[in-house]
MARKELO-359322 format. One line per 3 residues: number of its first residue (from 1); their letters; for each residue x, y, z of N, C-alpha, C. Coordinates in Angstrom, 1 decimal, always signed. Each point is the difference from the previous one (the first is absolute). Example, Ala and Ser with C-alpha at 12.3 -4.5 7.8 and 13.67 -1.06 7.14 Angstrom:
1> AS> +13.2/-5.7/+7.8/-0.9/+1.2/+0.0/+0.9/+1.2/+0.0  -0.4/+1.1/-0.7/+0.9/+1.1/+0.0/-0.8/+1.1/+0.8
//
This chain:
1> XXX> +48.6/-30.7/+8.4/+0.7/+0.9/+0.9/+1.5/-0.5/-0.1  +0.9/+1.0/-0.1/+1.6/-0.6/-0.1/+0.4/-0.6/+0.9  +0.8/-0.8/-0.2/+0.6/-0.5/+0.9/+0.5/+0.9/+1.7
4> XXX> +0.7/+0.6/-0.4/+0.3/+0.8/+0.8/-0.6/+1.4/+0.8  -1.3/+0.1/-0.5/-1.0/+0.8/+1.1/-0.8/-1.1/+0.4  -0.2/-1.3/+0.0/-0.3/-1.2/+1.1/+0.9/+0.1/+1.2
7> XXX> +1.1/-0.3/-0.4/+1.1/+0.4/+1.1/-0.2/+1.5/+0.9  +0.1/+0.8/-0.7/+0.1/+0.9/+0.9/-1.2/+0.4/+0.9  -1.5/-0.7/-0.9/-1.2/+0.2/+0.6/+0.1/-1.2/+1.4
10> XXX> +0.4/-1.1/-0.3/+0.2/-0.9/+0.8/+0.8/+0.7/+1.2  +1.2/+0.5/+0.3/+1.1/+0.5/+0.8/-0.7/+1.0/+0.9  -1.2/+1.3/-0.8/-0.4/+0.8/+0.8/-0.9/-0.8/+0.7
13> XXX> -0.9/-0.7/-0.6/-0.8/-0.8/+0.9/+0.5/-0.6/+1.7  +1.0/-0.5/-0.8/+1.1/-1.1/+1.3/+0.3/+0.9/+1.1  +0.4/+1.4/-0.5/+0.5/+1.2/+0.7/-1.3/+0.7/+1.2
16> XXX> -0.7/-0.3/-0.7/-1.6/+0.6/+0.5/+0.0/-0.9/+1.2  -0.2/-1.2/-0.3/-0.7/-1.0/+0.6/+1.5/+0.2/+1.5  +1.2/-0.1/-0.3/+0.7/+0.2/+1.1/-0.1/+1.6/+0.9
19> XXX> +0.1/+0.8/-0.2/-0.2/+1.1/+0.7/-1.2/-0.2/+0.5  -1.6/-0.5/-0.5/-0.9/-0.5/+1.1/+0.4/-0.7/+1.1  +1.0/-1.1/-0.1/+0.1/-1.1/+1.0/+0.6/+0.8/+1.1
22> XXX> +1.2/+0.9/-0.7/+1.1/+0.5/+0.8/-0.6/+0.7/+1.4  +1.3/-0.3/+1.2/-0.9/+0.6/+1.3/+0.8/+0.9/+0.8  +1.2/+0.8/-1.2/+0.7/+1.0/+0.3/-0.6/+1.0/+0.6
25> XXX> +0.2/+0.6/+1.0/-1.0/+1.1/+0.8/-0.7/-0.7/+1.2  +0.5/+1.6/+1.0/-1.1/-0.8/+1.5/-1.1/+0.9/-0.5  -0.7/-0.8/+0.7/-1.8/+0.3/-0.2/-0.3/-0.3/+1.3
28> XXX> -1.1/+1.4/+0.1/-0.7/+0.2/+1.7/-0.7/-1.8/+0.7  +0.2/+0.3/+1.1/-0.5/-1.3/+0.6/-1.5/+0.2/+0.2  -0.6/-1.3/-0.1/-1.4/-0.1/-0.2/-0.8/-0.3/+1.7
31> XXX> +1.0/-0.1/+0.6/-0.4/-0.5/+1.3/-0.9/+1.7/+0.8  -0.5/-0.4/+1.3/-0.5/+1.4/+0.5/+0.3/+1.0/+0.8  +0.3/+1.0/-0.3/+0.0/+0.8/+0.5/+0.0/+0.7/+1.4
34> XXX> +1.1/+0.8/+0.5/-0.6/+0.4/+1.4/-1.2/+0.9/+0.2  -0.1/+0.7/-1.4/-0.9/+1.2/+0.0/-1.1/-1.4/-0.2  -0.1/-0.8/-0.7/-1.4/-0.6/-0.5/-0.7/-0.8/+1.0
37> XXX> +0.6/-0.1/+1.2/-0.2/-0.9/+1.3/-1.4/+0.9/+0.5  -0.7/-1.0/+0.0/-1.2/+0.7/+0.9/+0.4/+0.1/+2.1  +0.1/+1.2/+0.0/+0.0/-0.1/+1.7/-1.1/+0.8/+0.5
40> XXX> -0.5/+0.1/+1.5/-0.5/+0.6/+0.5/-1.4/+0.1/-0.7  -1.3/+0.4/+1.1/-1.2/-0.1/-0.2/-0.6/+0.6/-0.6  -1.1/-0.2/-0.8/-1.4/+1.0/-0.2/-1.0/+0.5/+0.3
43> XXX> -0.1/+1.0/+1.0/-1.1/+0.4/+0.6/-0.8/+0.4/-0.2  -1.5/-0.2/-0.5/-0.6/+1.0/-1.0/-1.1/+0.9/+1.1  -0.2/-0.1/+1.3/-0.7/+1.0/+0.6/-1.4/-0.6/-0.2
46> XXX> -1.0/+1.4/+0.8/-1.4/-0.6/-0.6/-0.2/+0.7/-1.5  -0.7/-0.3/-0.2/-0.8/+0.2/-1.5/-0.7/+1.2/-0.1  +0.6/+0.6/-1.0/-0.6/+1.7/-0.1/-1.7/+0.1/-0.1
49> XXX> -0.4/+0.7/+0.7/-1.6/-0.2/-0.2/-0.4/+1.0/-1.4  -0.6/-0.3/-0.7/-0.6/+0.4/-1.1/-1.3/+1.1/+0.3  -0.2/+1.0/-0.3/-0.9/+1.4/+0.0/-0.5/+0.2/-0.9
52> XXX> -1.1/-0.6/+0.2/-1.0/-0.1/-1.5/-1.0/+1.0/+0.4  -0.2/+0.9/-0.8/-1.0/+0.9/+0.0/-1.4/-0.8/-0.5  -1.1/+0.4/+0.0/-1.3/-0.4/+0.2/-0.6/+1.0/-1.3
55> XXX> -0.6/-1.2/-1.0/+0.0/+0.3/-1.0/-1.2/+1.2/-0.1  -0.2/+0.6/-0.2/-1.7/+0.9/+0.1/-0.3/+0.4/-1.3  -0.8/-0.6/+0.2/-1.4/-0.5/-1.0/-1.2/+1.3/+0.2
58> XXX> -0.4/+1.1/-1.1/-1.1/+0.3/+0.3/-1.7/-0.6/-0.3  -0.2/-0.1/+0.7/-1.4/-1.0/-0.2/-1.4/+0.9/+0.4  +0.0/+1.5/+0.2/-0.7/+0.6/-0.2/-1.5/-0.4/-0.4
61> XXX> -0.9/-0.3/+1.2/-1.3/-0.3/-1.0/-0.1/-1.6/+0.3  +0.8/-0.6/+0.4/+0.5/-1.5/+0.4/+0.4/-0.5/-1.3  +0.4/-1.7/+0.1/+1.1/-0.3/-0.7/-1.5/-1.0/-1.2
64> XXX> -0.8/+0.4/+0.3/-1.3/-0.7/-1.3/+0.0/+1.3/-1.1  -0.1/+1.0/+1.1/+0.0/+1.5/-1.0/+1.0/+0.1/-0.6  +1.2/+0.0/+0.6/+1.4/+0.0/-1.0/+0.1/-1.1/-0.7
67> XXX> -0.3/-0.9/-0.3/+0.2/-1.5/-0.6/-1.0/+0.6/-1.3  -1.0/+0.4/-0.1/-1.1/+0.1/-1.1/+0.5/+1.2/-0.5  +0.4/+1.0/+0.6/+0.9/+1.2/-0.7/+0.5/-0.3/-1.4
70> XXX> +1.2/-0.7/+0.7/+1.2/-0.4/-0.9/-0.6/-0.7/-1.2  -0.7/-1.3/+0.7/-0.8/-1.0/-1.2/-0.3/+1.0/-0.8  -1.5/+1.3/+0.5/-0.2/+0.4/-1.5/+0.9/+1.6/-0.4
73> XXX> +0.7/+0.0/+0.1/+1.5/+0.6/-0.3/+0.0/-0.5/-1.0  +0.6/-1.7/+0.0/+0.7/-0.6/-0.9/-0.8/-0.4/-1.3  -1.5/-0.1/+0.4/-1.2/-0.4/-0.9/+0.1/+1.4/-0.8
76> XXX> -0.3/+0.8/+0.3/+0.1/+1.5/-0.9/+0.9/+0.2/-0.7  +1.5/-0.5/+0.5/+0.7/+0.6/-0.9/+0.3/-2.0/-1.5  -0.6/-0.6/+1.2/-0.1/-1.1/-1.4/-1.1/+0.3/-1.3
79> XXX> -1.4/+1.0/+0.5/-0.8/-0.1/-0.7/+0.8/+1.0/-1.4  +0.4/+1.0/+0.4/+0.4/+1.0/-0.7/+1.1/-1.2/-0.9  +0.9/-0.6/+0.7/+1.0/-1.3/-0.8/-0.8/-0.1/-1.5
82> XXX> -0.9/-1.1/+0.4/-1.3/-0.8/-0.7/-0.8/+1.3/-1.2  +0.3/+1.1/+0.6/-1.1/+1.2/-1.0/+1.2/-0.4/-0.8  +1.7/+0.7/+0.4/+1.2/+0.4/-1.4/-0.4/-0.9/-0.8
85> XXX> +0.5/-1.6/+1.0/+0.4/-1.3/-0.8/-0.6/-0.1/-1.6  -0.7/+0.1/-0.6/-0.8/-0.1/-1.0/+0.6/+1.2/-0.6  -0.1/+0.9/-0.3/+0.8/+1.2/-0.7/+1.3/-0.1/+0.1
88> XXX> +0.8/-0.9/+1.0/+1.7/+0.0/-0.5/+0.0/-1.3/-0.8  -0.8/-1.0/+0.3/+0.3/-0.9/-0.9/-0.1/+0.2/-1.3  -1.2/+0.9/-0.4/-0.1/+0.6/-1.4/+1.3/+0.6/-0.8
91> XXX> +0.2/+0.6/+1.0/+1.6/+0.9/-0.2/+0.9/-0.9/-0.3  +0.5/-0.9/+1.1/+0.9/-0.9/-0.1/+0.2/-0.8/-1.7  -1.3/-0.4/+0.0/-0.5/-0.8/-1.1/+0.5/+0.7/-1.4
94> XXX> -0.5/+1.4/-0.4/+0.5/+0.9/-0.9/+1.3/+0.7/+0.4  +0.4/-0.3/+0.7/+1.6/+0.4/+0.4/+1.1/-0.1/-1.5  +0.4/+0.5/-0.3/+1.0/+0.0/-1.2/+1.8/-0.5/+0.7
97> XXX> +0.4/+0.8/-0.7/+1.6/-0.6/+0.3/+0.2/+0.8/+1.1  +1.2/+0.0/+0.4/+0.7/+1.1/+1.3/+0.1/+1.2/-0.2  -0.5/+0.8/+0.5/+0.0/+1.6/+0.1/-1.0/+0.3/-1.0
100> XXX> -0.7/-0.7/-0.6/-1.6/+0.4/-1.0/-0.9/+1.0/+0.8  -0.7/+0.5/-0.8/-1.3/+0.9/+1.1/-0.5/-1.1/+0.5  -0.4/-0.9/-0.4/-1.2/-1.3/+0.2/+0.6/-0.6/+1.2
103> XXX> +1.4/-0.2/+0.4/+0.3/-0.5/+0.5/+0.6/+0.5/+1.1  +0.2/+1.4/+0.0/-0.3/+1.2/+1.6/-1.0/-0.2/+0.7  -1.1/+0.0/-0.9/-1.3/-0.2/+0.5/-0.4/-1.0/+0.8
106> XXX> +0.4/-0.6/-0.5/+0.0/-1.8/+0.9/+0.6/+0.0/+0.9  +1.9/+0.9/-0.3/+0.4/+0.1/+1.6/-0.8/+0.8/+1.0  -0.7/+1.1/-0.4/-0.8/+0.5/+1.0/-1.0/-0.2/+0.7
109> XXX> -0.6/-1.1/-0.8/-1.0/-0.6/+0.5/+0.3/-1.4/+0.8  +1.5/-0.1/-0.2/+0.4/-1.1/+1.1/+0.1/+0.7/+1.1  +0.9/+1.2/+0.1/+0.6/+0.9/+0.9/-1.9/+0.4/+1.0
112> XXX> -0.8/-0.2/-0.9/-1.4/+0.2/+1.0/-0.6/-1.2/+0.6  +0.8/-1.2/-0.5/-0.8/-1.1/+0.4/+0.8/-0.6/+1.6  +1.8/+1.0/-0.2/+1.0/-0.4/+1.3/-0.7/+0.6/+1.1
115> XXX> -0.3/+1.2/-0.5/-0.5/+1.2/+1.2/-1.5/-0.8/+0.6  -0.9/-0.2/-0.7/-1.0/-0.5/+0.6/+0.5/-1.2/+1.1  +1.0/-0.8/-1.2/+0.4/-1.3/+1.5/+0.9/+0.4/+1.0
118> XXX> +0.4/+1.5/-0.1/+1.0/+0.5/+1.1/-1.1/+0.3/+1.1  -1.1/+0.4/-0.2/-1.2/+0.4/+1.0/-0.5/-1.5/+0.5  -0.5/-0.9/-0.8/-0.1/-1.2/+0.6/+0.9/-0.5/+1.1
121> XXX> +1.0/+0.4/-0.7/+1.4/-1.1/+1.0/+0.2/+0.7/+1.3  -0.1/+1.4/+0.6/-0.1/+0.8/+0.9/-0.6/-0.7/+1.4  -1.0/-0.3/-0.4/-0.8/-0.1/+1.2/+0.7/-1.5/+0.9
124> XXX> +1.0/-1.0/-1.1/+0.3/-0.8/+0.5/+1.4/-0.2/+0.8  +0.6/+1.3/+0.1/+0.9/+0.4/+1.4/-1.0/+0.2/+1.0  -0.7/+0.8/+0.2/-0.9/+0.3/+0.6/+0.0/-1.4/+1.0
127> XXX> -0.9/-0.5/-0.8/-0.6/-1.6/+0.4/+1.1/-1.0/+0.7  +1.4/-0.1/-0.2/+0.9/-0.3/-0.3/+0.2/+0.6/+1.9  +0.3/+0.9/-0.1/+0.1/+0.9/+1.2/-1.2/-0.6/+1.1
130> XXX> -1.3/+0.0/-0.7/-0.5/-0.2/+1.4/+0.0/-1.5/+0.6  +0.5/-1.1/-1.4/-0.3/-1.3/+0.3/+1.5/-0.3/+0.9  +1.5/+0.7/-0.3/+0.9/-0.2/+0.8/-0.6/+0.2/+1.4
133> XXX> -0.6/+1.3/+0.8/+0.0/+0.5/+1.2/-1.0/-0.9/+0.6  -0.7/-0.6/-0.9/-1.5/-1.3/+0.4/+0.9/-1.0/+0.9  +0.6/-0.4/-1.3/+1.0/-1.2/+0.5/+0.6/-0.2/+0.7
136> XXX> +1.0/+1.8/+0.2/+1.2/-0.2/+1.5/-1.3/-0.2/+1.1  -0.9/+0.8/+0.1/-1.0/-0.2/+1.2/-0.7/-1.2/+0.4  +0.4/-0.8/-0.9/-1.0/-1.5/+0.4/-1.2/-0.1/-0.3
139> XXX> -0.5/+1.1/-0.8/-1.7/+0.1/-0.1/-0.4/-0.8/-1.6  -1.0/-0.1/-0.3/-0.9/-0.7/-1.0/+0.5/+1.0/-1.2  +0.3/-0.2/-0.8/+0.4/+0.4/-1.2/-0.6/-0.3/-1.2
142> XXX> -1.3/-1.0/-0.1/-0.3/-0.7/-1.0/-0.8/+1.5/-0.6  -0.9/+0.8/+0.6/-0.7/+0.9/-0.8/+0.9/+0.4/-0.9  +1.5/+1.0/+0.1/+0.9/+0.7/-0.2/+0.7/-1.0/-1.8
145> XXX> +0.2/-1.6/+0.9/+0.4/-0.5/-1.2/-1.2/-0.3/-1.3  -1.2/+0.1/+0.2/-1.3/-0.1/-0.8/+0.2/+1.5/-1.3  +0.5/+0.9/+0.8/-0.4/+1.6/-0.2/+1.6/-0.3/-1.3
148> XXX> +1.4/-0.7/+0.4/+0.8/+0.4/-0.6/+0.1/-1.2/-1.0  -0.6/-0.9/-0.4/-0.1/-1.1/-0.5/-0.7/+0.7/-1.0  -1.2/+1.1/+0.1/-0.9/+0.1/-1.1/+0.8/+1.1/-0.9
151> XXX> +0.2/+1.1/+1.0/+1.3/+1.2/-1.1/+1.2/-1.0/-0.3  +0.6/-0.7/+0.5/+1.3/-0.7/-1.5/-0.5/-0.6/-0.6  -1.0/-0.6/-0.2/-0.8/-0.7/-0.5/-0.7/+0.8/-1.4
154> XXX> -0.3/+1.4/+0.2/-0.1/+1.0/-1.4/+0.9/+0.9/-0.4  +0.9/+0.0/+1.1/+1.6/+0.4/-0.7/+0.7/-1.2/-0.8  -0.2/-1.3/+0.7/+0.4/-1.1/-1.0/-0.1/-0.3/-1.3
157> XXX> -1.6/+0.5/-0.5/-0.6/+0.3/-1.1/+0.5/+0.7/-0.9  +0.5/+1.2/+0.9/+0.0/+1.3/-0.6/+1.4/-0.5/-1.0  +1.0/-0.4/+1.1/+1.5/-0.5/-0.6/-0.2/-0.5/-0.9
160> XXX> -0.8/-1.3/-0.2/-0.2/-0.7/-1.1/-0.4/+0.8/-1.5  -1.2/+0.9/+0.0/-0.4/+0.6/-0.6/+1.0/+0.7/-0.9  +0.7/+1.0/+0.8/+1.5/+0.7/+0.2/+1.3/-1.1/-1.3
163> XXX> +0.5/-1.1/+0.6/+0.8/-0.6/-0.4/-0.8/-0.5/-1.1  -1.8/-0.3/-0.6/+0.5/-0.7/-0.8/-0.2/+1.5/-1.5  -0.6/+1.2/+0.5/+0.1/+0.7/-1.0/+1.4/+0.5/-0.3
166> XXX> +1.1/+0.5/+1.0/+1.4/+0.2/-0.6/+0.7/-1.2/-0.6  -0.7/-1.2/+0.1/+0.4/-1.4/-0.5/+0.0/+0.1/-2.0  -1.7/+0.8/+0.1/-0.3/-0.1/-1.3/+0.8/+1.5/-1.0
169> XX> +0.5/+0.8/+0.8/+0.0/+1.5/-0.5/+1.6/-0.4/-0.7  -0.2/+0.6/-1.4/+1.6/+0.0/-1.0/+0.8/+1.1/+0.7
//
């Protein structure tokens, strides 16, 4: 590097470094504020009362009869799951490239395997619903959690099933 763009690189440098130091200019004071002064109190009153509606639950039949409902709700539409499962995996399996006939076919036969787990999965608002209203009430809930333990428990399945055939599909 020449001699003389050292120098001049040097000089802006020097130049730089002094205009940082420099303390030409008023600058706002850091002290506080009259606006920022905290005065006067906070009253916050009493506490708004909250209006909770009362969840209603139909239990038609009592809540053993609606509990077994749902269960075999969920069992029916898992059995129909379990009939597809076997004929989309087939599909899946012979599935060709993207947009193939072979490979429609397989989405359809996925697209039958969602709907069956969309009937499964149904009954578990349901359940969901009556175990919240259990709860706010203070009452025994274990039947309710037995009943929803078993439907996620074959919608769980069902997912797996689900994720691992779109897993395998080209």
């Amino acid at each position: 590097m020449p001699r003389i763009a050292r120098s001049a690189l040097a000089l802006s440098l020097a130049s730089l470094a002094a205009a940082c130091a420099s303390t030409g200019g008023d600058y706002p004071s850091l002290a506080v504020r009259d606006a920022e002064r905290a005065e006067g109190q906070f009253v916050t009153g009493e506490p708004a009362r909250l209006d909770i509606p009362p969840v209603e639950v139909d239990l038609t039949g009592g809540l053993d009869a609606r509990l077994s409902s749902l269960v075999s709700a969920a069992e029916e539409a898992h059995a129909e799951f379990v009939s597809v499962q076997p004929r989309a995996a087939r599909l899946v399996a012979a599935a060709g490239g993207t947009g193939s006939d072979s490979w429609a076919a397989a989405q359809v036969a996925l697209a039958e395997l969602d709907s069956a787990r969309s009937r499964a999965a149904i009954p578990v608002g349901d359940l969901d619903m009556i175990y919240t209203a259990t709860r706010v009430a203070a009452e025994d809930a274990s039947a309710i959690e037995a009943a929803r333990t078993r439907v996620i428990t074959l919608v769980s399945e069902e997912d797996a099933v689900l994720e691992d055939l779109r897993g395998r599909i080209r």
